[in-house]
DRENDO-1510 file (C-alpha; in Angstrom, 1 decimal, always signed):
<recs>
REC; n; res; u; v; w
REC; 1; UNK; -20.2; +48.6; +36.5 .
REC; 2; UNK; -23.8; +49.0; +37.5 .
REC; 3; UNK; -25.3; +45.6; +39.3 .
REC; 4; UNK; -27.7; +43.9; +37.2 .
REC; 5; UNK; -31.0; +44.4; +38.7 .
REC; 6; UNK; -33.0; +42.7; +40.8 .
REC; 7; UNK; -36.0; +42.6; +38.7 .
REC; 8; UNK; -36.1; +41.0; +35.3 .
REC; 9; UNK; -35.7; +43.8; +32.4 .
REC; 10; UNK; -38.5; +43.3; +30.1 .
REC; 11; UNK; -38.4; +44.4; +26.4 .
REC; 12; UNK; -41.9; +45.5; +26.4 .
REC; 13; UNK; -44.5; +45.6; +29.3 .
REC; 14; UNK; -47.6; +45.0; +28.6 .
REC; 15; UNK; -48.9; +44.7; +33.1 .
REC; 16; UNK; -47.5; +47.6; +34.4 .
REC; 17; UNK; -50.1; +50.3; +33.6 .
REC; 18; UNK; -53.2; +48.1; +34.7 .
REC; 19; UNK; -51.5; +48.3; +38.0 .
REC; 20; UNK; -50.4; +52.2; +37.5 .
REC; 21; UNK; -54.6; +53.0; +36.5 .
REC; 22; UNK; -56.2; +50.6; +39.0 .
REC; 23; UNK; -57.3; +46.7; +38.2 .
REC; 24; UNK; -60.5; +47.7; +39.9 .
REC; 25; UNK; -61.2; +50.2; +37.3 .
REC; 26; UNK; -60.8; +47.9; +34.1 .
REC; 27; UNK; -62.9; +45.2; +36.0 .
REC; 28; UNK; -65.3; +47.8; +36.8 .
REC; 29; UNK; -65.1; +48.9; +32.5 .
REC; 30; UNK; -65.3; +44.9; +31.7 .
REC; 31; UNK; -68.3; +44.5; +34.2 .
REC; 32; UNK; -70.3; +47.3; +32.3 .
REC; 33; UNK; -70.1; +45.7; +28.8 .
REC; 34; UNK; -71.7; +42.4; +30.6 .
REC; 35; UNK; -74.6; +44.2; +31.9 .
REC; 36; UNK; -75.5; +46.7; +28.9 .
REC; 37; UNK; -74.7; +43.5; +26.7 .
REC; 38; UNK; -73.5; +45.2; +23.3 .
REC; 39; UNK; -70.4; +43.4; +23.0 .
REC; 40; UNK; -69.4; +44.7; +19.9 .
REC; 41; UNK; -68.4; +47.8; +18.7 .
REC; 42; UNK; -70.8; +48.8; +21.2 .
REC; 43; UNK; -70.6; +52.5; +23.5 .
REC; 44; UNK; -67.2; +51.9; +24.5 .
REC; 45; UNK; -65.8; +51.4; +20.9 .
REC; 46; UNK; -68.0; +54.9; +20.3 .
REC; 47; UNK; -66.6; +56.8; +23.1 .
REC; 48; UNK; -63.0; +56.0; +21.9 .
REC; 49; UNK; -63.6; +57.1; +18.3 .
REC; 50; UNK; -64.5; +60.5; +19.5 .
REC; 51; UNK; -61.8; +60.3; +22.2 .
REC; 52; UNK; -59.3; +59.4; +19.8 .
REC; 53; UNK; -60.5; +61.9; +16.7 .
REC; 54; UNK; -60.0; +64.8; +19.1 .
REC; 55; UNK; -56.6; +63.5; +20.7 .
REC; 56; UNK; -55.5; +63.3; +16.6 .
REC; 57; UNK; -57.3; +66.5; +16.2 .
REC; 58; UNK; -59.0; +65.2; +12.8 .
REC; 59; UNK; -63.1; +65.3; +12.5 .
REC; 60; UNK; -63.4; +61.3; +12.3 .
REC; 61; UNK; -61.9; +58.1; +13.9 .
REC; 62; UNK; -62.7; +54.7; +12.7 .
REC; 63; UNK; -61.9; +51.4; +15.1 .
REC; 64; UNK; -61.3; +48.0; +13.8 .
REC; 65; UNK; -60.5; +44.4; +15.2 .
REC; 66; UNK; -56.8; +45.2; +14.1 .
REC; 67; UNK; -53.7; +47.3; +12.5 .
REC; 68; UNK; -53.8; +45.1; +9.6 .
REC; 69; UNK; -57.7; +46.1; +9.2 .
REC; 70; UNK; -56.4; +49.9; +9.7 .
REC; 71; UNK; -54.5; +49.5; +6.6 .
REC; 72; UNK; -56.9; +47.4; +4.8 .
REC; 73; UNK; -60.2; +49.4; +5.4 .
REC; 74; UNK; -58.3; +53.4; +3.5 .
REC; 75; UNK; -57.3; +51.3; +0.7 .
REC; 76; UNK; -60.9; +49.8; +0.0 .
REC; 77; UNK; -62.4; +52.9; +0.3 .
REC; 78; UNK; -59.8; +54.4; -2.4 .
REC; 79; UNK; -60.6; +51.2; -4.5 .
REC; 80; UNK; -57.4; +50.1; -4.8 .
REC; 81; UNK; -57.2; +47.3; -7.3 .
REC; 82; UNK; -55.2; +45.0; -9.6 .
REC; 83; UNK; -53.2; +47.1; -12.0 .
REC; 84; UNK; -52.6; +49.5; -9.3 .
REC; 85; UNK; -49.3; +50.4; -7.7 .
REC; 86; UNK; -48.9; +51.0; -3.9 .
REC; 87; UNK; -45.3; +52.4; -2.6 .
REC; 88; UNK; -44.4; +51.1; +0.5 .
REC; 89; UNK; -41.2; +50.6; +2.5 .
REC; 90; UNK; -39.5; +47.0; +2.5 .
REC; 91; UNK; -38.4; +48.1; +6.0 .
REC; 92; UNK; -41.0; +47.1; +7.5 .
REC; 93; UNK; -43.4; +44.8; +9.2 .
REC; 94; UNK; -45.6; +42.5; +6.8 .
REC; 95; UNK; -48.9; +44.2; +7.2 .
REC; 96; UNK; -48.0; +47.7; +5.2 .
REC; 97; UNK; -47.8; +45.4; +2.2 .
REC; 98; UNK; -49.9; +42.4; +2.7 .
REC; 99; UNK; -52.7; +45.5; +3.2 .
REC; 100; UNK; -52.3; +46.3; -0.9 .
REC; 101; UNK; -51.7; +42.7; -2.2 .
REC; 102; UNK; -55.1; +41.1; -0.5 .
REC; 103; UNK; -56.7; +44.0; -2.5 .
REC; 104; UNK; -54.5; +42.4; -5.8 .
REC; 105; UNK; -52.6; +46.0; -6.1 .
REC; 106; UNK; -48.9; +45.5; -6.7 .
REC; 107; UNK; -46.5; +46.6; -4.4 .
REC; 108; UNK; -43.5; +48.5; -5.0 .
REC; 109; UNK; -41.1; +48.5; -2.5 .
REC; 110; UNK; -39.1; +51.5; -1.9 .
REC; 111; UNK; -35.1; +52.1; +0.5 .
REC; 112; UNK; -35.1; +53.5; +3.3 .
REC; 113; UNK; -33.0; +56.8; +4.8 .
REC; 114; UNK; -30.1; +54.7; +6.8 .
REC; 115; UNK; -30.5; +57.4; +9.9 .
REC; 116; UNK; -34.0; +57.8; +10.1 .
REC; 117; UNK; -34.5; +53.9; +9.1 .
REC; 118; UNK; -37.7; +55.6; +7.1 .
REC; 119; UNK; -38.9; +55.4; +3.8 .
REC; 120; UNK; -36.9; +57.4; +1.5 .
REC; 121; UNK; -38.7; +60.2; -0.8 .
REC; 122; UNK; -35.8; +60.5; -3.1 .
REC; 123; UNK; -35.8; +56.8; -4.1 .
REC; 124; UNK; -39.9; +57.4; -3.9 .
REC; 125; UNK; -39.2; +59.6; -7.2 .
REC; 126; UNK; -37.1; +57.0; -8.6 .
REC; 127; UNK; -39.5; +54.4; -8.5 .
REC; 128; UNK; -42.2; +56.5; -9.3 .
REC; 129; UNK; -40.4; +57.3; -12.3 .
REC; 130; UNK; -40.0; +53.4; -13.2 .
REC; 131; UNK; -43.5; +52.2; -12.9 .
REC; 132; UNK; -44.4; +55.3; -14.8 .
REC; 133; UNK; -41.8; +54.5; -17.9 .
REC; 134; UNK; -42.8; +51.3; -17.7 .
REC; 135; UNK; -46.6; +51.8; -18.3 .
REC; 136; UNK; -48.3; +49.2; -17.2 .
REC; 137; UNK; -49.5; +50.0; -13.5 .
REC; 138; UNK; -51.9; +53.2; -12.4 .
REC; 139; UNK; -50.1; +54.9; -10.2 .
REC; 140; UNK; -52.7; +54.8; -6.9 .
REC; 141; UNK; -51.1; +55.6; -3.2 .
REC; 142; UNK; -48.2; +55.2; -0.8 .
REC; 143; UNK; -48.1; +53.6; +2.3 .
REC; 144; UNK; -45.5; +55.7; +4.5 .
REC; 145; UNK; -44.6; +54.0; +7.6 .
REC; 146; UNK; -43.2; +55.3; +10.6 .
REC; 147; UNK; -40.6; +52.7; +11.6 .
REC; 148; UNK; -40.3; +52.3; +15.2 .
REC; 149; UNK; -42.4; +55.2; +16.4 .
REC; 150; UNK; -40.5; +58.6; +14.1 .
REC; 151; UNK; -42.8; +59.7; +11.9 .
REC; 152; UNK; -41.2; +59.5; +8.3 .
REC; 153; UNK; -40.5; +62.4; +6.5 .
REC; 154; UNK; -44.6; +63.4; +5.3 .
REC; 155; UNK; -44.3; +66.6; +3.6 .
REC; 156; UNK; -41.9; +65.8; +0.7 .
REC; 157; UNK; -43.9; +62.0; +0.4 .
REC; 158; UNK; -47.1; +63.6; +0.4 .
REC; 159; UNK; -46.1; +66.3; -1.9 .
REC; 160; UNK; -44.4; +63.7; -4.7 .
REC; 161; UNK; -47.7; +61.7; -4.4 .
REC; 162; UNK; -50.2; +64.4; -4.9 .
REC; 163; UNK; -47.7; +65.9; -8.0 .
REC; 164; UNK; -48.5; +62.1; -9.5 .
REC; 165; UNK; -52.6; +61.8; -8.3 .
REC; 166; UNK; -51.7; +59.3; -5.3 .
REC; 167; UNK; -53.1; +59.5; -1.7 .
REC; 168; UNK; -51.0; +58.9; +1.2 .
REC; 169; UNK; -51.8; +56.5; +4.0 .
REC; 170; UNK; -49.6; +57.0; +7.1 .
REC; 171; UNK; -48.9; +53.9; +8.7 .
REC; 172; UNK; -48.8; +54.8; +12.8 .
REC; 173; UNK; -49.1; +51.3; +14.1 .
REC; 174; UNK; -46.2; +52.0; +15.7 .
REC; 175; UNK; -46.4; +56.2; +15.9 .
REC; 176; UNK; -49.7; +57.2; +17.8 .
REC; 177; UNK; -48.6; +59.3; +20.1 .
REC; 178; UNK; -46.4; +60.9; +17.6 .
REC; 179; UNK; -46.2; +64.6; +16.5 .
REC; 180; UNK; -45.1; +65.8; +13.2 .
REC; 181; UNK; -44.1; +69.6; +12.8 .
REC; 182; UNK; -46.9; +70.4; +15.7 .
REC; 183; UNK; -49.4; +67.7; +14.2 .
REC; 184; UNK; -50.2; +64.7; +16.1 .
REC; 185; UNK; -50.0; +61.3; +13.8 .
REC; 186; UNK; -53.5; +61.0; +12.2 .
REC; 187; UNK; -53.7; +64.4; +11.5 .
REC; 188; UNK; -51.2; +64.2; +8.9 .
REC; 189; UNK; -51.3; +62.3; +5.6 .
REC; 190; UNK; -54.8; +62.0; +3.6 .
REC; 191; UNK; -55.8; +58.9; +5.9 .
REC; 192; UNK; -53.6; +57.0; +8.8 .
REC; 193; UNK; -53.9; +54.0; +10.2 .
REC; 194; UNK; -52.6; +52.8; +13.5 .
REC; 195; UNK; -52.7; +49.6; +15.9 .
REC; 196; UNK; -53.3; +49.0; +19.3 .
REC; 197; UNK; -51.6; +45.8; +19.5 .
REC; 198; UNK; -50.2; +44.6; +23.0 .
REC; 199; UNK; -46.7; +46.2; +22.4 .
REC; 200; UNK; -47.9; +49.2; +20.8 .
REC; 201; UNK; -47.6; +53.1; +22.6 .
REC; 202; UNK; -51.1; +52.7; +23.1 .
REC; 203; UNK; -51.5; +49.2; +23.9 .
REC; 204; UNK; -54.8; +47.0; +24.3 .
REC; 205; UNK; -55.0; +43.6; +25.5 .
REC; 206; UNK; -55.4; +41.9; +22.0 .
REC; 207; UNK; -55.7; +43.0; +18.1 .
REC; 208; UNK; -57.2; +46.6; +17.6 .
REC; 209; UNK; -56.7; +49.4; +15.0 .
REC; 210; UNK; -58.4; +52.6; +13.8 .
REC; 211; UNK; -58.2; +54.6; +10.6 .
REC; 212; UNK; -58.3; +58.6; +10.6 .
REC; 213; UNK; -59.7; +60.8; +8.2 .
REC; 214; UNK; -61.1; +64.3; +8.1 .
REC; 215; UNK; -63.4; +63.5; +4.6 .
REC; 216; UNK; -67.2; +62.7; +5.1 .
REC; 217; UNK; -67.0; +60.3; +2.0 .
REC; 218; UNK; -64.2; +58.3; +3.5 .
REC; 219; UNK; -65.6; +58.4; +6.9 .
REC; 220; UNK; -68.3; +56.4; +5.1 .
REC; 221; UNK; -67.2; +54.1; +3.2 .
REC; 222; UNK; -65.0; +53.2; +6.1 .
REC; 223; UNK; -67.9; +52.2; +7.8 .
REC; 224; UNK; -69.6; +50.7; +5.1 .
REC; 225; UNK; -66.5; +48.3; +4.2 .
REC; 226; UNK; -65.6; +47.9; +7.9 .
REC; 227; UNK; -69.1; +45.7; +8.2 .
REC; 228; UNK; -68.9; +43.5; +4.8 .
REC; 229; UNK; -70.0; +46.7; +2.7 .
REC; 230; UNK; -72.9; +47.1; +4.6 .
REC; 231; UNK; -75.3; +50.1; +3.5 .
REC; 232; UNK; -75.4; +52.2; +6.0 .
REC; 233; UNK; -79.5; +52.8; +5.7 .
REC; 234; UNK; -80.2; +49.2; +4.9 .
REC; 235; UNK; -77.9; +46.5; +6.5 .
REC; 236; UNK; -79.1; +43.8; +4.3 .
REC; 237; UNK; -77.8; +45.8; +1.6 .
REC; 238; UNK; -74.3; +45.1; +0.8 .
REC; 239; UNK; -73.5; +47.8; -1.5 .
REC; 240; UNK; -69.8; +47.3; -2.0 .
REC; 241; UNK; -67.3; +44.5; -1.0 .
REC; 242; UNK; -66.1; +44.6; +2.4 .
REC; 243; UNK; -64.7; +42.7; +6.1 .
REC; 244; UNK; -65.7; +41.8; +9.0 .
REC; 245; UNK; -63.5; +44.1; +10.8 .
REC; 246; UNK; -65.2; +45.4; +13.6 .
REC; 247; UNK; -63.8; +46.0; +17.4 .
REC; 248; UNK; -65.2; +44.8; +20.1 .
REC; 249; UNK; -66.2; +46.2; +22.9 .
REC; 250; UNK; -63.7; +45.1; +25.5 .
REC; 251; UNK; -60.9; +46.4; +23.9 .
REC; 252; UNK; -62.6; +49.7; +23.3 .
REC; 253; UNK; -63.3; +49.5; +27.0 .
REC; 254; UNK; -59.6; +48.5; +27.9 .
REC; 255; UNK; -58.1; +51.1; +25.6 .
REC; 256; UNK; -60.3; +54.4; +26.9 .
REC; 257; UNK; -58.4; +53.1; +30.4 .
REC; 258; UNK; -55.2; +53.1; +29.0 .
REC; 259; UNK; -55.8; +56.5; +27.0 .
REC; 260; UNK; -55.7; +58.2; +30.9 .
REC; 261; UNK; -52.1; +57.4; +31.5 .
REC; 262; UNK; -51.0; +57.8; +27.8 .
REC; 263; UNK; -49.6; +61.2; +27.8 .
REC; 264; UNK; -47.9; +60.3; +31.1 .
REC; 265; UNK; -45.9; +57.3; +29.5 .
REC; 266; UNK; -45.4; +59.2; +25.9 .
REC; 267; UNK; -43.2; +61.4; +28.3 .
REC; 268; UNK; -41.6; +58.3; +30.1 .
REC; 269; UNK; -40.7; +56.8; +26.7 .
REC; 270; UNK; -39.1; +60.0; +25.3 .
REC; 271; UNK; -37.0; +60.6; +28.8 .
REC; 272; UNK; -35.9; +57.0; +28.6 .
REC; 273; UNK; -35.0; +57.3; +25.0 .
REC; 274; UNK; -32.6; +60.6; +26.0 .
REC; 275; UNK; -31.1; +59.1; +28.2 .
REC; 276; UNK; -29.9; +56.0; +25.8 .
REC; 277; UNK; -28.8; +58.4; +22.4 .
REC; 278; UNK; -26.8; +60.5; +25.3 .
REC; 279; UNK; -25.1; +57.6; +27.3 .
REC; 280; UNK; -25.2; +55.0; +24.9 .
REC; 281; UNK; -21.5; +54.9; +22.6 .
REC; 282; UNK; -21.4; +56.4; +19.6 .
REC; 283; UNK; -20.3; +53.3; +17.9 .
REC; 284; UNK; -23.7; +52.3; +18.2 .
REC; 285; UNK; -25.4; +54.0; +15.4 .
REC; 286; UNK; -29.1; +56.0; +16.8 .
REC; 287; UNK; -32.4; +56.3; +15.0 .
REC; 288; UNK; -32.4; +60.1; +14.1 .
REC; 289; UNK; -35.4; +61.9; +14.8 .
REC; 290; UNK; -36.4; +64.4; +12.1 .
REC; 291; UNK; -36.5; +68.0; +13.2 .
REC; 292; UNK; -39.5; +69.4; +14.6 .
REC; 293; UNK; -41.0; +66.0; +15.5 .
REC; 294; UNK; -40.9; +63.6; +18.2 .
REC; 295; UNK; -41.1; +59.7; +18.1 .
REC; 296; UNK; -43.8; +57.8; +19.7 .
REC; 297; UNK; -40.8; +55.5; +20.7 .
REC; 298; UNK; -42.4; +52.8; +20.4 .
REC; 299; UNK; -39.0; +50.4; +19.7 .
REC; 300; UNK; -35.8; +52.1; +20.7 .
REC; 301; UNK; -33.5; +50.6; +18.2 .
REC; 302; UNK; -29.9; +51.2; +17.4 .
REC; 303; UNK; -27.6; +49.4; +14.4 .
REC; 304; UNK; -24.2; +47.8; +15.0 .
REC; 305; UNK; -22.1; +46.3; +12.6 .
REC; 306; UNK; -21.4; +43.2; +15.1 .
REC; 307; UNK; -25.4; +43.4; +15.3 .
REC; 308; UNK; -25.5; +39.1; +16.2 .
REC; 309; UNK; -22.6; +39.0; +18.4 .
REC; 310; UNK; -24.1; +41.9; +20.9 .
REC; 311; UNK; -27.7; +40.1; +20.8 .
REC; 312; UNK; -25.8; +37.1; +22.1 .
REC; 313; UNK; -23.7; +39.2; +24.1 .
REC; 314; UNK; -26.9; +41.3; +25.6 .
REC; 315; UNK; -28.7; +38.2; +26.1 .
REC; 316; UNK; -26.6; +36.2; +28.3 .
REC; 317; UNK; -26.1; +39.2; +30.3 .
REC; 318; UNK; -29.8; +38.9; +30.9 .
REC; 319; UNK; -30.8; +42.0; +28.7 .
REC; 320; UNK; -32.9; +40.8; +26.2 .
REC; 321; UNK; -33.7; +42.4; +22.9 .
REC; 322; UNK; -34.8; +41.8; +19.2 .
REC; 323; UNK; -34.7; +42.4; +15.7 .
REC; 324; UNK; -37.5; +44.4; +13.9 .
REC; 325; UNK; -37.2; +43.3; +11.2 .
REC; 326; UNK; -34.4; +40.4; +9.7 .
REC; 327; UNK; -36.0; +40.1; +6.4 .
REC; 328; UNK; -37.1; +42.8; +4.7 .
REC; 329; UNK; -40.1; +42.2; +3.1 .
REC; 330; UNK; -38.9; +42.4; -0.5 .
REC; 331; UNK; -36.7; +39.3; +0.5 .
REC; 332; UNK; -40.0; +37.1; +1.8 .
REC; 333; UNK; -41.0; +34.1; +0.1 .
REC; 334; UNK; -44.6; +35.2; -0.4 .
REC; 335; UNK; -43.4; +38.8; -1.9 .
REC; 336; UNK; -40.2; +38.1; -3.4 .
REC; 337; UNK; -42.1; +38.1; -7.0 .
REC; 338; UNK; -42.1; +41.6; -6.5 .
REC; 339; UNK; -38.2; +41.8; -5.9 .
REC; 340; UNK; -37.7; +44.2; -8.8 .
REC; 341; UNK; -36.0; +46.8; -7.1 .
REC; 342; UNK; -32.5; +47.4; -5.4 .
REC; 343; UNK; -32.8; +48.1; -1.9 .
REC; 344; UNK; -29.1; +48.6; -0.8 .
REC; 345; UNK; -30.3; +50.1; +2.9 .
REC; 346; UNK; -33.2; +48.1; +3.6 .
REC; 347; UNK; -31.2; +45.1; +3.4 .
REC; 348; UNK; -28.1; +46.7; +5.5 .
REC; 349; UNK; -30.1; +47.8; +8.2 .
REC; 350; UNK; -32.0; +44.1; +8.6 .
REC; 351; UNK; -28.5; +42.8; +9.3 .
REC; 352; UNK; -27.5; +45.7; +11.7 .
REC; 353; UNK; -30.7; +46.7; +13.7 .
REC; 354; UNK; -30.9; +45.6; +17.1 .
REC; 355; UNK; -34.1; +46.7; +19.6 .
REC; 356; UNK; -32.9; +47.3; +22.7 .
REC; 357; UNK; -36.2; +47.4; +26.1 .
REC; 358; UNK; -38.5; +50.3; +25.6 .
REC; 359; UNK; -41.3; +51.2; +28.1 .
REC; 360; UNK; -42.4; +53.4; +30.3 .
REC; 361; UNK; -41.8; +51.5; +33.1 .
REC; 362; UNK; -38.1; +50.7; +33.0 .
REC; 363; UNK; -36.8; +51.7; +36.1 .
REC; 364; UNK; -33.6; +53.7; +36.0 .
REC; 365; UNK; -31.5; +51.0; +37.2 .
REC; 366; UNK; -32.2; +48.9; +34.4 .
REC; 367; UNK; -31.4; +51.8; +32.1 .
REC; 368; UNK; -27.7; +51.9; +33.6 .
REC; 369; UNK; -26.7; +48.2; +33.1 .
REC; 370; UNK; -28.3; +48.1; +30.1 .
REC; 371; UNK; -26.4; +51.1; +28.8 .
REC; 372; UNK; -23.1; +50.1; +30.7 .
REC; 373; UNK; -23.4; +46.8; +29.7 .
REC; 374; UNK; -23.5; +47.9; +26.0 .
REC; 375; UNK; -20.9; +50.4; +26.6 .
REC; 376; UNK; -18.3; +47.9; +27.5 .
REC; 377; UNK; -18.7; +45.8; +24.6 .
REC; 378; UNK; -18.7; +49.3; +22.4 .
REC; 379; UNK; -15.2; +49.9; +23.8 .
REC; 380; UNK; -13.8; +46.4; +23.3 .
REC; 381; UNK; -14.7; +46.3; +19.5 .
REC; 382; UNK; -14.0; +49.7; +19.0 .
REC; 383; UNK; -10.6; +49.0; +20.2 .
REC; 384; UNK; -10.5; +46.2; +17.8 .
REC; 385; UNK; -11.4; +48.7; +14.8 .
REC; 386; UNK; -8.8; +51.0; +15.9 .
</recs>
């Protein structure tokens, strides 16, 4: 058995890279915004946008103050509104469907594959098919998230939403840094949103988003409903209804610092996340990757049938970990309204996931116990199966 490690194993790491890029060079970043004074969305915001369309490959970026904003922001400019239906995964954290019900669309929550832990195009069909028989919603977009950092399975969603006259918004709050059949997330689905939330692949030091797009009429109206539905020739003009979601210009300045290692901990993750679904049991069950894509891995998560017993297990062992997500969101009080739909998987894998620590940074040491230590109790309850 591998000696637990000196250091403490952290599920996430938010420190590490300001150390790996320089302190001196974020101070140097923070001490820029205080003399030019444009705090927000101000050059460094500007910079990133450009930086980040041509790392997506898509002609324009739009930051915001958060993900939730990133999800918030493609819908408006699709005018989604009451009487509309949005398809979204119950699988999933809050945001993908608080994003339509703000705007008063409905959502309709649809399973989840139980290998890929993402949405699921045939039971997209089937609840197309529903709302459509029915005949009481217009059928408007889908929200496709990709759980964990695996890009969902785009091609076959996008195609059954454009055969009904829906848009697709990718959700990549937890996939930048993903690739999908050669395309980088936000090149992919008609808009993506993503978040730069603390944990995140590409992580800021407080809320952030951006939306993607590669229309000229979207890439306005983005703007426009990004700053209360401001015309953009007349800001005392509010032409359309909108948010205050702008980013400032410290986190653009913090992320364009981050963006300089990000390649270089994309391959970290990945490497990490080989090592686990080769030396991890097999009576853990692995997140499968689709072909021709890799994951962000932004959450390396596996599922166990004795999912409560290992957390405690893992835990006291000093290992921690977490569930993303207990509930689906079907199951919430504030959605459950909606609860029209059986979700067989969804609600399978919120009692069986377990997130084991992800980061670039997890030395390889911490890797062994953490894999031996699971190991061990793999063979005792796999024993007890037998």
């Amino acid at each position: 058995m591998t000696n637990k490690p000196q250091k403490p194993i952290n599920l996430f790491d938010c420190n590490t890279s300001q150390k790996v890029i320089g302190r001196e060079k974020f101070m140097a970043a923070l001490e820029n915004i205080l003399n030019h004074g444009a705090y927000c969305q101000g050059p460094e915001t500007h910079e990133l946008e450009a930086k980040l369309a041509a790392y997506s490959g898509v002609k324009h970026c739009v930051t915001c103050g958060s993900g939730t904003d990133a999800l918030i922001l493609p819908l408006m400019a699709w005018d989604v509104k009451p009487g509309d239906a949005v398809f979204v995964s119950s699988f999933t954290f809050v945001a993908s469907c608080e994003a339509p019900v703000l705007l008063g669309a409905t959502p309709i929550f649809v399973d989840s594959r139980p290998d890929t832990f993402n949405m699921n195009p045939d039971d997209l069909r089937k609840a197309i098919e529903e709302v459509k028989k029915e005949g009481k919603l217009n059928l408007k977009a889908v929200i496709a998230v990709d759980i964990f950092g695996s890009p969902a399975e785009l091609d076959e969603i996008i195609k059954i939403a454009h055969e009904n006259g829906m848009k697709v918004l990718s959700d990549s709050a937890q996939s930048y840094g993903s690739t999908y059949k050669g395309k980088k997330a936000g090149s992919i689905a008609d808009m993506t949103a993503t978040s730069f939330y603390p944990t995140k692949p590409l992580a800021g030091y407080g809320d952030g988003g951006a939306t993607f797009t590669n229309s000229e009429e979207e890439f306005e109206r983005l703007n426009s409903h990004r700053v209360h539905g401001m015309s953009l020739t007349d800001r005392y003009d509010n032409i359309r209804f909108g948010l205050n979601a702008r980013m400032d210009s410290f986190q653009g300045a913090v992320l364009l610092q981050k963006l300089t290692v990000f390649d270089q901990e994309l391959v970290a993750r990945e490497n990490i996340a080989k090592r686990y679904d080769t030396k991890l049991s097999p009576y853990f069950g692995k997140q499968r990757v689709l072909d021709g894509c890799r994951s962000a891995r932004a959450i390396y998560t596996i599922t166990c049938e004795h999912r409560d017993e290992l957390m405690s297990y893992l835990k006291e062992a000093g290992i921690p970990c977490g569930v993303y997500y207990p509930r689906p969101v079907h199951t919430q009080t504030a959605y459950a309204k909606w609860n029209t739909r059986s979700l067989p998987v969804c609600e399978k894998l919120a009692k069986t996931v377990l997130s084991l620590p992800m980061h670039p940074y997890l030395e390889e040491d911490a890797q062994d116990y953490v894999i031996e230590t699971m190991n061990i109790f793999a063979a005792k309850h796999g024993s007890q199966a037998a």
